[in-house]
PyMOL Python script that loads the backbone (N, CA, C, O; Angstrom):
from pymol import cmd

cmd.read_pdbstr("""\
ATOM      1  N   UNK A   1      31.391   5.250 -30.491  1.00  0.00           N
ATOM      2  CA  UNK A   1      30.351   5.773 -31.354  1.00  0.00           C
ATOM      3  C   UNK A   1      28.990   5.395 -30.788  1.00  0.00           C
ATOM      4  O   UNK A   1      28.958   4.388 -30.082  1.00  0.00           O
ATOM      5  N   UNK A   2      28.149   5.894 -30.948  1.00  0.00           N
ATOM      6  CA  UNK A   2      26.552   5.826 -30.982  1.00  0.00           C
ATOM      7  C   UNK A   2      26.059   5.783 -31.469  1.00  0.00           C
ATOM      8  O   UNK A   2      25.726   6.774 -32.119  1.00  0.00           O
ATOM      9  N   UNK A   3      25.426   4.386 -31.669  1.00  0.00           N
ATOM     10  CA  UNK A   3      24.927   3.642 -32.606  1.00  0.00           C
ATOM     11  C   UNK A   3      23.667   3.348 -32.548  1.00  0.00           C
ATOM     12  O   UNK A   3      23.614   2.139 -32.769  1.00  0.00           O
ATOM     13  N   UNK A   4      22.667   3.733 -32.387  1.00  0.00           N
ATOM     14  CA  UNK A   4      21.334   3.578 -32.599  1.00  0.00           C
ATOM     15  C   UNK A   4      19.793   3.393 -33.180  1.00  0.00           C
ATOM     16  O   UNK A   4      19.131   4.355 -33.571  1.00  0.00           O
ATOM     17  N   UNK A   5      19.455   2.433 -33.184  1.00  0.00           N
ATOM     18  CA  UNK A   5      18.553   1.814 -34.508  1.00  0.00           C
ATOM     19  C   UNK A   5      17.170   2.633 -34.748  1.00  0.00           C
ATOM     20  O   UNK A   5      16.712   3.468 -33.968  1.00  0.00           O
ATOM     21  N   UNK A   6      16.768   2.347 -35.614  1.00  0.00           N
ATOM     22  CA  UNK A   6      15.909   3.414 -36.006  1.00  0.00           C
ATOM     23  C   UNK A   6      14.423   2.727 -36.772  1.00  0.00           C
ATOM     24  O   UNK A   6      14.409   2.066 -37.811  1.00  0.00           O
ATOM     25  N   UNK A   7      13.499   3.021 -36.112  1.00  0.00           N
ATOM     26  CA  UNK A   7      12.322   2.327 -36.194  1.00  0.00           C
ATOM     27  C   UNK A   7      11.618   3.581 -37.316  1.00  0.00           C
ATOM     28  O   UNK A   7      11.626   4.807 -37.210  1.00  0.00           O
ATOM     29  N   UNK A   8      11.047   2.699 -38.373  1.00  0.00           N
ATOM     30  CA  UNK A   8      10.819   2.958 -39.828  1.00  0.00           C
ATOM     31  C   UNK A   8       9.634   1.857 -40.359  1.00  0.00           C
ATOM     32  O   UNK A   8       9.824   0.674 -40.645  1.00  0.00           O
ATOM     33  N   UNK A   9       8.493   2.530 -40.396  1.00  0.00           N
ATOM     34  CA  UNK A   9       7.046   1.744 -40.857  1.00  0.00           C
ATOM     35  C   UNK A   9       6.944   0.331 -39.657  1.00  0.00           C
ATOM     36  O   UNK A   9       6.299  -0.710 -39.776  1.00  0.00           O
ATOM     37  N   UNK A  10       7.598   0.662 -38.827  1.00  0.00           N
ATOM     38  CA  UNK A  10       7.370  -0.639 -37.930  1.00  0.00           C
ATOM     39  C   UNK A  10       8.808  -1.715 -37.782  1.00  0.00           C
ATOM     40  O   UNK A  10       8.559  -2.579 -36.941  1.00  0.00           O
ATOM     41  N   UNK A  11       9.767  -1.821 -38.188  1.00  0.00           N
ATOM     42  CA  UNK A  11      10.721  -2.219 -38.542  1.00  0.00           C
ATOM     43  C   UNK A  11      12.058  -1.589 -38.067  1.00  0.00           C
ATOM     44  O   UNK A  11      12.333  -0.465 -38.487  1.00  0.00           O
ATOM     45  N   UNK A  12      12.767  -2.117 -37.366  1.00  0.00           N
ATOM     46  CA  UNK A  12      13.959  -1.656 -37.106  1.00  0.00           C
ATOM     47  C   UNK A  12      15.415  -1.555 -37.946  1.00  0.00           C
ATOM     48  O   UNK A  12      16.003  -2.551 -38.366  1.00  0.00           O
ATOM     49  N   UNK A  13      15.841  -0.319 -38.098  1.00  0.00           N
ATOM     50  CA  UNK A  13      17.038   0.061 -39.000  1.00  0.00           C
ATOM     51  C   UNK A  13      18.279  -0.045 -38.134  1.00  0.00           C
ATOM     52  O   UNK A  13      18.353   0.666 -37.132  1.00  0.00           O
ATOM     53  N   UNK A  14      19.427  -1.025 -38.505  1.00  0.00           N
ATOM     54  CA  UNK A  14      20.475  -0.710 -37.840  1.00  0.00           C
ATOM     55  C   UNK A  14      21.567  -0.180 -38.567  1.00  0.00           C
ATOM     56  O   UNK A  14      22.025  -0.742 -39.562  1.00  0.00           O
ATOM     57  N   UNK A  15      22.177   1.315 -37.919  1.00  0.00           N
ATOM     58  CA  UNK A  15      22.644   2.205 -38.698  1.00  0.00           C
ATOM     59  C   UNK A  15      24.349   1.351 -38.642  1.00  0.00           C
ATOM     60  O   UNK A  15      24.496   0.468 -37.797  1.00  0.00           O
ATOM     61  N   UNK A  16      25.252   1.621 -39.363  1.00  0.00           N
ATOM     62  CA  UNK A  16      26.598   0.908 -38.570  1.00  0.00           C
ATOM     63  C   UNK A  16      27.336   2.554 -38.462  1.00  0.00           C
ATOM     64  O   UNK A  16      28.293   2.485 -37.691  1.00  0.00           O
ATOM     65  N   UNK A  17      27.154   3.952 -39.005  1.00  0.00           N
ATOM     66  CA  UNK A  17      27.607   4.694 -38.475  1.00  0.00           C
ATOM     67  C   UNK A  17      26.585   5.863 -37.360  1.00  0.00           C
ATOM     68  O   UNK A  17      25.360   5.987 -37.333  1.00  0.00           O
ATOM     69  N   UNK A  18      27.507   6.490 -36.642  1.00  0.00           N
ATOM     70  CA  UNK A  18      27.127   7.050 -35.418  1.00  0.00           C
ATOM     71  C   UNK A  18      27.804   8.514 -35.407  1.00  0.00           C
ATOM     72  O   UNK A  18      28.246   9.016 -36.440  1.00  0.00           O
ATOM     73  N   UNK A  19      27.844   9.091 -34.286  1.00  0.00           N
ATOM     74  CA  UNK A  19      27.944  10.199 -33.180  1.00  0.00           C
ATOM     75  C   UNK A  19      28.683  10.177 -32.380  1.00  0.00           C
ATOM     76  O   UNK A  19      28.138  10.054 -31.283  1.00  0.00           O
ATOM     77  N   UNK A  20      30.517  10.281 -32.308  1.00  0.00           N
ATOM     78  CA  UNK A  20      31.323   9.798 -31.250  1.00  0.00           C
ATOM     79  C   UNK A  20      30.402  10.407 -29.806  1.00  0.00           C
ATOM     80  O   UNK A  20      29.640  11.373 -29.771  1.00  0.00           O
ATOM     81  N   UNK A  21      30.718   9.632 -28.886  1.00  0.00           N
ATOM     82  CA  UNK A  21      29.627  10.025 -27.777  1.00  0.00           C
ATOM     83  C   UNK A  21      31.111  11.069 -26.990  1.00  0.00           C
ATOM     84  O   UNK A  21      32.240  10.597 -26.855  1.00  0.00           O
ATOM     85  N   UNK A  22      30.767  12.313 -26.629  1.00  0.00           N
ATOM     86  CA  UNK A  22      31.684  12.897 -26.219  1.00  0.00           C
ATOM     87  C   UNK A  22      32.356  14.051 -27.328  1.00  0.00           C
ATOM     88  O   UNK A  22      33.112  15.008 -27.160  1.00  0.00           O
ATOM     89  N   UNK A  23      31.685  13.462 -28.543  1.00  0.00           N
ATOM     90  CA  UNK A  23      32.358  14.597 -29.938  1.00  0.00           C
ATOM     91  C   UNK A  23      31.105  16.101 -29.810  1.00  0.00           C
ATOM     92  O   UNK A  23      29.950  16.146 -29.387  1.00  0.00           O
ATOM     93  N   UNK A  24      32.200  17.377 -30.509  1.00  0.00           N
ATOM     94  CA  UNK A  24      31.084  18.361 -30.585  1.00  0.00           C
ATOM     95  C   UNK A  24      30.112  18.374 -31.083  1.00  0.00           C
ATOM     96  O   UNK A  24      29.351  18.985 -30.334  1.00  0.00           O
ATOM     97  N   UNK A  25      29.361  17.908 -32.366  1.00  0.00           N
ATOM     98  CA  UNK A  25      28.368  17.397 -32.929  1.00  0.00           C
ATOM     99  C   UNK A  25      27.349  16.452 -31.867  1.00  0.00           C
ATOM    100  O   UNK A  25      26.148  16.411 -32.133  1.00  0.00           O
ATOM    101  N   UNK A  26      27.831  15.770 -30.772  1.00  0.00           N
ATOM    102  CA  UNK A  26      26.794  14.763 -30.310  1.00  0.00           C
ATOM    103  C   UNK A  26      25.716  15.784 -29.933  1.00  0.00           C
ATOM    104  O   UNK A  26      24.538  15.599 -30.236  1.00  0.00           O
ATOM    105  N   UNK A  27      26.176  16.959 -29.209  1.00  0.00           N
ATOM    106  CA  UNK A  27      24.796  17.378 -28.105  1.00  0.00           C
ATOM    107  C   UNK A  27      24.065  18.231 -29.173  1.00  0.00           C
ATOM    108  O   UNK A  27      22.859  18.353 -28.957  1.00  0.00           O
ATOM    109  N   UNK A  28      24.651  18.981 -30.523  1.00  0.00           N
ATOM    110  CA  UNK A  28      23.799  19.420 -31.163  1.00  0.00           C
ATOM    111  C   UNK A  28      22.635  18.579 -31.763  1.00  0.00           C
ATOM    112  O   UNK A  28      21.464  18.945 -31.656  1.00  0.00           O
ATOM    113  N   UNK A  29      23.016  17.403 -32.417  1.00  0.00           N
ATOM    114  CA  UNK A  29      22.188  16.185 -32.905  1.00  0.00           C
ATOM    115  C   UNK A  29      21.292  15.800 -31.690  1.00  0.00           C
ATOM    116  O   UNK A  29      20.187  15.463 -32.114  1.00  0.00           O
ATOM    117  N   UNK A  30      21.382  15.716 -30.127  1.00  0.00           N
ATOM    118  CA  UNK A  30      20.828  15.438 -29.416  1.00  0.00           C
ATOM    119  C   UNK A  30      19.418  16.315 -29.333  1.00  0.00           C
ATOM    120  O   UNK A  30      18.246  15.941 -29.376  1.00  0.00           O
ATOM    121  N   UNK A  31      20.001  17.613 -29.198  1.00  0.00           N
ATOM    122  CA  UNK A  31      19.253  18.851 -29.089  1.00  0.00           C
ATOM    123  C   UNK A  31      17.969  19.310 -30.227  1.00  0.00           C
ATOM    124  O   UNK A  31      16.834  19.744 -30.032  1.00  0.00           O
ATOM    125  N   UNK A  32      18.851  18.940 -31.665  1.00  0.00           N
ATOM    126  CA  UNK A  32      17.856  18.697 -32.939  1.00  0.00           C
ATOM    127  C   UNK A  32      16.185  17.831 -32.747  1.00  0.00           C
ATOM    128  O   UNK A  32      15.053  18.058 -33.174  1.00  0.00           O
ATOM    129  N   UNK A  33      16.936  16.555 -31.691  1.00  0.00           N
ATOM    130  CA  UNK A  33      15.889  15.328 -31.955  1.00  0.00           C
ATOM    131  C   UNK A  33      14.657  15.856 -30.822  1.00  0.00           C
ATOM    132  O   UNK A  33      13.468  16.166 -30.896  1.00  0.00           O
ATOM    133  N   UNK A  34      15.562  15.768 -29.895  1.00  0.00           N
ATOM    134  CA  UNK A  34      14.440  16.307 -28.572  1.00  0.00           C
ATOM    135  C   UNK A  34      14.168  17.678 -28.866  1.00  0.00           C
ATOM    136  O   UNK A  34      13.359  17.693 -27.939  1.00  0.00           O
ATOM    137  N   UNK A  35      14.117  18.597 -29.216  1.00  0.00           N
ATOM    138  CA  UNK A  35      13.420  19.540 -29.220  1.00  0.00           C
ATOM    139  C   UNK A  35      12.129  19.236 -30.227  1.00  0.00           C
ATOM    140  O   UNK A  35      11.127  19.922 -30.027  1.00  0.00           O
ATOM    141  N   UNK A  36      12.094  18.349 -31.190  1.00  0.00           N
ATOM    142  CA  UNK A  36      10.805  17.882 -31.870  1.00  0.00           C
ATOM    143  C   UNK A  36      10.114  17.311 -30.747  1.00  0.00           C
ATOM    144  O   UNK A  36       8.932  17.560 -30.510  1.00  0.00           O
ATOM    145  N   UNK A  37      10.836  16.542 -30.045  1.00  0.00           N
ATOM    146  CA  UNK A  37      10.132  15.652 -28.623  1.00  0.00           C
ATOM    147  C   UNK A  37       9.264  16.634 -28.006  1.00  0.00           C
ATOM    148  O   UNK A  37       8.072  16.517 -28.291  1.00  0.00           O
ATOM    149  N   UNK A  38       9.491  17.285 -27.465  1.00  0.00           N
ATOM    150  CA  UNK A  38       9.607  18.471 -26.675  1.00  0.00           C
ATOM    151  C   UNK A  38       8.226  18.982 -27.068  1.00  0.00           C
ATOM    152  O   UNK A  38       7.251  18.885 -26.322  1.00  0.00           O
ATOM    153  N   UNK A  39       8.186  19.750 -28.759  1.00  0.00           N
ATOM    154  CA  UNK A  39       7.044  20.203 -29.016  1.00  0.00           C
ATOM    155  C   UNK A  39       5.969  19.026 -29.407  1.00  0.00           C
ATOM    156  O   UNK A  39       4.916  19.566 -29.746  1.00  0.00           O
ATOM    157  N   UNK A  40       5.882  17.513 -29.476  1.00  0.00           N
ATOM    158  CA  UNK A  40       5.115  16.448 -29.251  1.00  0.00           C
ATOM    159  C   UNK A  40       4.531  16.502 -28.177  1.00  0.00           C
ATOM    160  O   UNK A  40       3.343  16.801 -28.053  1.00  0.00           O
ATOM    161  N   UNK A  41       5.495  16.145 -27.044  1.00  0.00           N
ATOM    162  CA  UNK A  41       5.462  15.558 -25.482  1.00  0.00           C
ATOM    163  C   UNK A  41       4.342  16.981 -25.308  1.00  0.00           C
ATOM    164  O   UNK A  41       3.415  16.604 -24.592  1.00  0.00           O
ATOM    165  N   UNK A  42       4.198  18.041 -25.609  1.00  0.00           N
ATOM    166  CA  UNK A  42       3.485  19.306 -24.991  1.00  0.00           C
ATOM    167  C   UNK A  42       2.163  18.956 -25.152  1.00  0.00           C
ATOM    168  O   UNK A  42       1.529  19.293 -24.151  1.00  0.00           O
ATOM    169  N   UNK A  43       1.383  18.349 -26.102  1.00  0.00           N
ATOM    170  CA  UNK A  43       0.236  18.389 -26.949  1.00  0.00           C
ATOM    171  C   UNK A  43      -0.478  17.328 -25.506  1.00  0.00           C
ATOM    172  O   UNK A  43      -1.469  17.695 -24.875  1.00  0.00           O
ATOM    173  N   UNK A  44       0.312  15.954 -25.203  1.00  0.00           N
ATOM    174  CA  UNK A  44       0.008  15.055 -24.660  1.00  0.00           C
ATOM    175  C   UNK A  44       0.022  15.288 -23.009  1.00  0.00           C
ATOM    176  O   UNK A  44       0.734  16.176 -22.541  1.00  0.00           O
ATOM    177  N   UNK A  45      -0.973  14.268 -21.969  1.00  0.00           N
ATOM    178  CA  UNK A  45      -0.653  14.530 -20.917  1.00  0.00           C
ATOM    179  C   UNK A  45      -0.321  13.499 -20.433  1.00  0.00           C
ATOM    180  O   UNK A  45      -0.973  13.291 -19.409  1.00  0.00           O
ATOM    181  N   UNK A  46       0.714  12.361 -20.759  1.00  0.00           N
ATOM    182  CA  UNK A  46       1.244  11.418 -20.388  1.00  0.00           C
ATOM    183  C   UNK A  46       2.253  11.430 -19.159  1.00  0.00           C
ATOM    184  O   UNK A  46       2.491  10.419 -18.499  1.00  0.00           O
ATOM    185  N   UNK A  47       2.859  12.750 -18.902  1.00  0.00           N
ATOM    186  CA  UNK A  47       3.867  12.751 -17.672  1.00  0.00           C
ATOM    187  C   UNK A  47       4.848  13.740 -18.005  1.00  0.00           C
ATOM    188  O   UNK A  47       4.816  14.084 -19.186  1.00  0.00           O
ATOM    189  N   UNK A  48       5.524  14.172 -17.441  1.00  0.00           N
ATOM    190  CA  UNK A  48       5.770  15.347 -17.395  1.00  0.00           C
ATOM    191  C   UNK A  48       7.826  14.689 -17.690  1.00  0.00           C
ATOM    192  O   UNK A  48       8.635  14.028 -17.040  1.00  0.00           O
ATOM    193  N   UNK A  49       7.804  15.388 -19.006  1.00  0.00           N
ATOM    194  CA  UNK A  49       9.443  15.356 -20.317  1.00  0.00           C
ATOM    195  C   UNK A  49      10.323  16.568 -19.331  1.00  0.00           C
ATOM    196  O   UNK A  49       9.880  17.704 -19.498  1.00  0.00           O
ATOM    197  N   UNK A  50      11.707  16.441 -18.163  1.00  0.00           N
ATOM    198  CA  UNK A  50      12.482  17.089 -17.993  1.00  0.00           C
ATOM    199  C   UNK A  50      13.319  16.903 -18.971  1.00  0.00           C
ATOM    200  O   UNK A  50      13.416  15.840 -19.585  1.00  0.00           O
ATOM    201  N   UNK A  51      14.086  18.073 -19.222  1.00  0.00           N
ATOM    202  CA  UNK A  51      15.199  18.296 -20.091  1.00  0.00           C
ATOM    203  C   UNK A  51      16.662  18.919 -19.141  1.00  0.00           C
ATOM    204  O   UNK A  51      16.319  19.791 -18.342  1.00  0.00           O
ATOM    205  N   UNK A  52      17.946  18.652 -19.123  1.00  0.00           N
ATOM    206  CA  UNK A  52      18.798  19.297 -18.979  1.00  0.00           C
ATOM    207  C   UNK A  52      19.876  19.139 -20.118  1.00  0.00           C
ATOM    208  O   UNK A  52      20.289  18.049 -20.515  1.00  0.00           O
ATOM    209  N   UNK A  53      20.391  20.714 -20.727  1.00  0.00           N
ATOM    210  CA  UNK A  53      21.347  20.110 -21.670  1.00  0.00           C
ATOM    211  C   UNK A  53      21.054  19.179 -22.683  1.00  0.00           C
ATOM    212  O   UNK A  53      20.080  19.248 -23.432  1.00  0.00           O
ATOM    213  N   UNK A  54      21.804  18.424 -22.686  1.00  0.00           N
ATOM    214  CA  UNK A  54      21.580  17.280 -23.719  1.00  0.00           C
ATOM    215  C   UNK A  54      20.904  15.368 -23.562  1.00  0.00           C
ATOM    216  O   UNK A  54      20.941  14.384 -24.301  1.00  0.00           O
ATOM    217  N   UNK A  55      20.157  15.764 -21.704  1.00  0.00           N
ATOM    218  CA  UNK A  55      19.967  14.667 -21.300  1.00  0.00           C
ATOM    219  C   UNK A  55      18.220  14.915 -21.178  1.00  0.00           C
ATOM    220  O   UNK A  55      17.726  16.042 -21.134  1.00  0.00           O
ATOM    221  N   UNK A  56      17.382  13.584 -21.133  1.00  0.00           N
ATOM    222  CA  UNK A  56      16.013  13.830 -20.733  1.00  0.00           C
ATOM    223  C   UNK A  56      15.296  12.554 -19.809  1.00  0.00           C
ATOM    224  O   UNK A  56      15.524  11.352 -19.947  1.00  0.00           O
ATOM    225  N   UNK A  57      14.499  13.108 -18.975  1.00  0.00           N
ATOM    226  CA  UNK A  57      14.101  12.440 -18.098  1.00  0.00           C
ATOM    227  C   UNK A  57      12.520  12.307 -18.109  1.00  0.00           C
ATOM    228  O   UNK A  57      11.774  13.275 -18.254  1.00  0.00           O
ATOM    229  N   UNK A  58      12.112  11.049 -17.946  1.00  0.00           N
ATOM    230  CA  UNK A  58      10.523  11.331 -18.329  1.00  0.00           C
ATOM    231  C   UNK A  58       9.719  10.805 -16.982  1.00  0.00           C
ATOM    232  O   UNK A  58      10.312   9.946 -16.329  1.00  0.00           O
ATOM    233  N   UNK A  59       8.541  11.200 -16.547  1.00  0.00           N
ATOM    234  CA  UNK A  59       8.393  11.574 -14.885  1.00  0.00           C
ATOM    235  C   UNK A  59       6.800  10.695 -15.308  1.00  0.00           C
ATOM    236  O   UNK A  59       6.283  11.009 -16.380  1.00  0.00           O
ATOM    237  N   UNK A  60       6.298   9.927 -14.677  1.00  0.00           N
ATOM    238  CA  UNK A  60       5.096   9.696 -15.359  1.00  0.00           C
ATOM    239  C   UNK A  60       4.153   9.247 -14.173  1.00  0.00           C
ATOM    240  O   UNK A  60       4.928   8.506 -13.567  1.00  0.00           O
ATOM    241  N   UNK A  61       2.910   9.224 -13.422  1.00  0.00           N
ATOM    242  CA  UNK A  61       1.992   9.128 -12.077  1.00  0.00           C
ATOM    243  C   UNK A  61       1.372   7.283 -12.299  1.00  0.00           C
ATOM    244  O   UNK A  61       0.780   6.596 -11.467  1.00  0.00           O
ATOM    245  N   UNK A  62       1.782   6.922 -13.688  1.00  0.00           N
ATOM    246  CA  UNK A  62       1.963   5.547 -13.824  1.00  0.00           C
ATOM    247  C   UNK A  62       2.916   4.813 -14.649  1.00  0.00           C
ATOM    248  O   UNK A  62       3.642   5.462 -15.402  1.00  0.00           O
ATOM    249  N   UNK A  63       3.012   3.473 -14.601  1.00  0.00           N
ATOM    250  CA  UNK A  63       3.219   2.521 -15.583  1.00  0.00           C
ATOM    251  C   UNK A  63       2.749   2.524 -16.935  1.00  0.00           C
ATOM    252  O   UNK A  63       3.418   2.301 -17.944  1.00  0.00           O
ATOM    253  N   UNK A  64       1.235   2.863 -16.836  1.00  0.00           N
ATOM    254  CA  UNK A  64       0.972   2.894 -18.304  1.00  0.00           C
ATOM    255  C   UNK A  64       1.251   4.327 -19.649  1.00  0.00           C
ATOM    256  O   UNK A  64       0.958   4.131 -20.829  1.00  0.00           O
TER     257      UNK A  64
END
""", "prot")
cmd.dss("prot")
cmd.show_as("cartoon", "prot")
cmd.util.cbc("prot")
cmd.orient("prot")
């Protein structure tokens, strides 16, 4: 499962259920989250958000 915590007013949530990693549901839920990313990451010019599928890669000309 995939289990991942979830930051809320500053504070971290730890969920105890998940997303079998490999189940049909994972890449839709994936796809849901990053595509909000997606139309964020556009506004900003922090580095340039690849997407393939259900994976993302973030490309950036620095550290900061």
């Amino acid at each position: 499962m995939l289990c991942a915590g979830v930051i809320e007013h500053g504070l971290v949530r730890r969920e105890m259920a998940g997303s079998p990693q490999g189940g049909v549901v994972s890449p839709l839920l994936c796809n849901v989250y990053l595509h909000r990313m997606d139309r964020q990451w556009s506004t900003r010019e922090q580095g340039v958000l690849v997407r393939y599928a259900d994976d993302v890669l973030v490309m950036c000309k620095s550290r900061e």
